[in-house]
N, C-alpha and C positions, 0 to 999 in steps of 0.2 A: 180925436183921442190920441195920445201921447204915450207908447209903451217904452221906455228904456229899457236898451237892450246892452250888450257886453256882444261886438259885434267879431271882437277876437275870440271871442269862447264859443259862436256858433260857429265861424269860418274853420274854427279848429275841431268842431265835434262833426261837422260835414265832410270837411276833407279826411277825417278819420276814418269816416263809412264809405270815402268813394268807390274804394276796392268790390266790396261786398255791396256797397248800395241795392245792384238789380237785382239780387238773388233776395230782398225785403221788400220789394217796393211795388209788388201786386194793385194794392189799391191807388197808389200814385199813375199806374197805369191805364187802372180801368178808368179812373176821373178824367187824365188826360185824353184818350180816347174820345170821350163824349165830346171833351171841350174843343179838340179837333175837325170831329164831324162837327162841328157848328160853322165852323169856316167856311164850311160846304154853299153855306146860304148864304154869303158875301154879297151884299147887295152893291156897291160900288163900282166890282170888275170880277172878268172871270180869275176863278186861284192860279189858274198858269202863266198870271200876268203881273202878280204882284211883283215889282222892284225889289225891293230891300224887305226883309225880315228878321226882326229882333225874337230870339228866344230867351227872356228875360227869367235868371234863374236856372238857366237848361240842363243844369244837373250832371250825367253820365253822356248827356248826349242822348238818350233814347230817343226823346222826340224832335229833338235836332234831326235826326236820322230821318224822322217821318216828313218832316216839313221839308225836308233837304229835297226826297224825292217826288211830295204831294205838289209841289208849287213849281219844280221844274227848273231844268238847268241853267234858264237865264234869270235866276231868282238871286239877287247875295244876302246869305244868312251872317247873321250876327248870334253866335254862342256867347250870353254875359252867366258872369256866376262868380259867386264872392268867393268860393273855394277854389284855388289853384290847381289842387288833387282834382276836381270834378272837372276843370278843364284837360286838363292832363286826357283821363278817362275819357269825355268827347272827342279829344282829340282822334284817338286811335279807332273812329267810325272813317278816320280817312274821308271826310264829306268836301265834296266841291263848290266852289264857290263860297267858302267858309272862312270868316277870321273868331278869334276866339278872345274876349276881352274879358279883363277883371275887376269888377271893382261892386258897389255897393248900391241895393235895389234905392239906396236914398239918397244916394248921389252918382246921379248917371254922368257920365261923360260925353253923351252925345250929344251932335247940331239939333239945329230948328231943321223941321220938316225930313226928317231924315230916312225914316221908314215910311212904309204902306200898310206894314201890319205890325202888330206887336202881339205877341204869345206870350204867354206867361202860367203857369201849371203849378196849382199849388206853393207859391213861392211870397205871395204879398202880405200872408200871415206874419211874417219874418220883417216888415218894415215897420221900424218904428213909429211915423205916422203916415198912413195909408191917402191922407188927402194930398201930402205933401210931395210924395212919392208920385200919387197919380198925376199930379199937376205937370210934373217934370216929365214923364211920359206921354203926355198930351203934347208938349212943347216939340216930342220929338217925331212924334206923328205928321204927316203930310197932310192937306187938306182933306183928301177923299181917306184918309188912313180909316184902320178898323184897329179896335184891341179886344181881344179876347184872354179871361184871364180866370182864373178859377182859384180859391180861397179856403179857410178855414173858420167855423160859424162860432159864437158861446154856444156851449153842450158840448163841443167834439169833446171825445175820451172821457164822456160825464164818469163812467164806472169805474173807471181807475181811480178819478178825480175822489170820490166816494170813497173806493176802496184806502185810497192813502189816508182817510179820515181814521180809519184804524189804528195809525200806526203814530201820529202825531198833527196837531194843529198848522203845520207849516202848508204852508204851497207847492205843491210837488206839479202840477200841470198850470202848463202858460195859459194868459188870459188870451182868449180872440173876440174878435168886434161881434154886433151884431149884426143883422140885414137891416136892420134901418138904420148903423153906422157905416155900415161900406156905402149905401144907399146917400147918406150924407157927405161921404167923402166925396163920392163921384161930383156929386153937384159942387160941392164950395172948390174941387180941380177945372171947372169950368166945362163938364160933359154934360150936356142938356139933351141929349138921344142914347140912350141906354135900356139895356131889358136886365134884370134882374130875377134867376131863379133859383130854388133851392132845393138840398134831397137830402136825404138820410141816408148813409151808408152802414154797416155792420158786418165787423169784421169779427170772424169765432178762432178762437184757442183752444189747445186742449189742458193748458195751464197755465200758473199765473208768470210761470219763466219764459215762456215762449210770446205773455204781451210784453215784456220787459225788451227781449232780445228783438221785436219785429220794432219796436220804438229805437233803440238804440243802432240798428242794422241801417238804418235812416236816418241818422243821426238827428232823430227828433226830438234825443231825448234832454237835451237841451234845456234848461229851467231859467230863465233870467234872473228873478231872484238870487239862485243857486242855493236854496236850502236842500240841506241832504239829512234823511234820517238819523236818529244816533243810533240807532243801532243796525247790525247787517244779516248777512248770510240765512240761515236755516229760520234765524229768528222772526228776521226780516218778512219773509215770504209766507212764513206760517199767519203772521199779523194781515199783510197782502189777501192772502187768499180768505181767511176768514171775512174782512172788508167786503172781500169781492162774493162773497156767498147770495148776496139778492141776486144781483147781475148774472149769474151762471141759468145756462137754459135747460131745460129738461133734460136734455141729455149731455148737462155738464161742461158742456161749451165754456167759456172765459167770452163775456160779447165785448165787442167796443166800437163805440158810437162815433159819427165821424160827421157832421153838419155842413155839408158841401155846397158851396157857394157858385153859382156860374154868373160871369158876365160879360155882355158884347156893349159894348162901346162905341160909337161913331165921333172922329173927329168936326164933321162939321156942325151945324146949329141947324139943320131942316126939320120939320115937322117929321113924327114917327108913322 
């Protein structure tokens, strides 16, 4: 599946948020987190021996930071990310063994065989097409390589998705794949060893500005399309919140759904 995307209008709405990104980006953490300790289980080699590591997408650097020190000083990281400001921002983690490259999760610039692992955290949502994308990342994988990578499912932000029915017909939330589309992507990139799993995350507000401001603070708020309401302010939000009146929990909460994809990849072809 084939999403066009306006790849100046996200690089420009992420490097917008890179300033403020960590002080939004709670759940980007806790997922990363998991997808980390997965690393743990590297069946190839032990993690203080991996060569080269791509963090593909690496954002602020946070988990640059983690991998910088989980994987050990003889490790060379690669920080990639389509936003200049997010590099800028990793930069200033001062990390060793670090170069920091920019350019676009659908056209990488890297050799054959080049890493042992590849990371990647929430960020392949954002590729136009995800099989085309994985392929090239395969390419850049070593034989024993591993990739771990974590996604966005259909349903994430059903409520909002809902609540904008409110306000007008347009599309106000981007489409994402399902698990039996990432699940096909993997295969037709040529990954025949893969585990695929998923979870439900739920995030609460205490109104409908603060799911506005935690989407934007992330510069997630990002619409490919680029349809935008006609109308704004007071009016906007009274429309917003009425929409969002199923969605609110007994005690008023604002929830938001978030359909979290994990996956570990193996570059070679052996039985699982």
């Amino acid at each position: 599946m084939q999403i066009t995307m306006d790849k100046q209008a996200v690089k420009a709405s992420f490097s917008k948020a890179a300033v403020h990104y960590d002080q939004f980006a709670d759940l980007q953490r806790e997922i990363g987190h998991h997808l980390i300790q997965l690393t743990d289980h590297s069946e190839t080699q032990p993690v203080n021996q991996w060569g080269s590591v791509l963090d593909l997408g690496c954002g602020t650097g946070y988990f640059s930071a983690l991998l910088n020190d989980f994987f050990g000083k003889n490790t060379q990281l690669t920080c990639f990310d389509l936003s200049p400001k997010m590099l800028q921002q990793a930069s200033l983690r001062q990390l060793q063994n670090t170069q920091f490259v920019e350019g676009d999760i659908d056209i990488l610039p890297f050799t054959v065989n080049q890493f042992d692992l590849v990371f990647s955290n929430l960020v392949l949502q954002w590729s136009e097409h995800l099989q085309q994308s994985l392929k090239q990342i395969k390419q850049t994988m070593n034989p024993d390589a591993e990739l771990y990578f974590s996604t966005l499912l259909d349903g994430s932000l059903f409520e909002l998705q809902q609540a904008w029915k409110a306000v007008d017909a347009l599309p106000h939330i981007n489409d994402f794949l399902t698990k039996k589309q990432v699940t096909q992507a993997l295969k037709g990139a040529g990954f025949t060893r893969f585990t695929v799993t998923t979870e439900t995350r739920v995030k609460k507000f205490n109104d409908i500005v603060s799911v506005m401001k935690a989407l934007k603070g992330i510069g997630a708020n990002h619409v490919h399309h680029g349809n935008k309401a006609r109308m704004s302010g007071r009016q906007l939000l009274q429309q917003l919140e009425q929409g969002y009146a199923p969605y609110k929990d007994a005690r008023g909460h604002y929830n938001l759904s978030y359909q979290v994809c994990y996956v570990v990849a193996f570059q070679d072809n052996k039985n699982v």
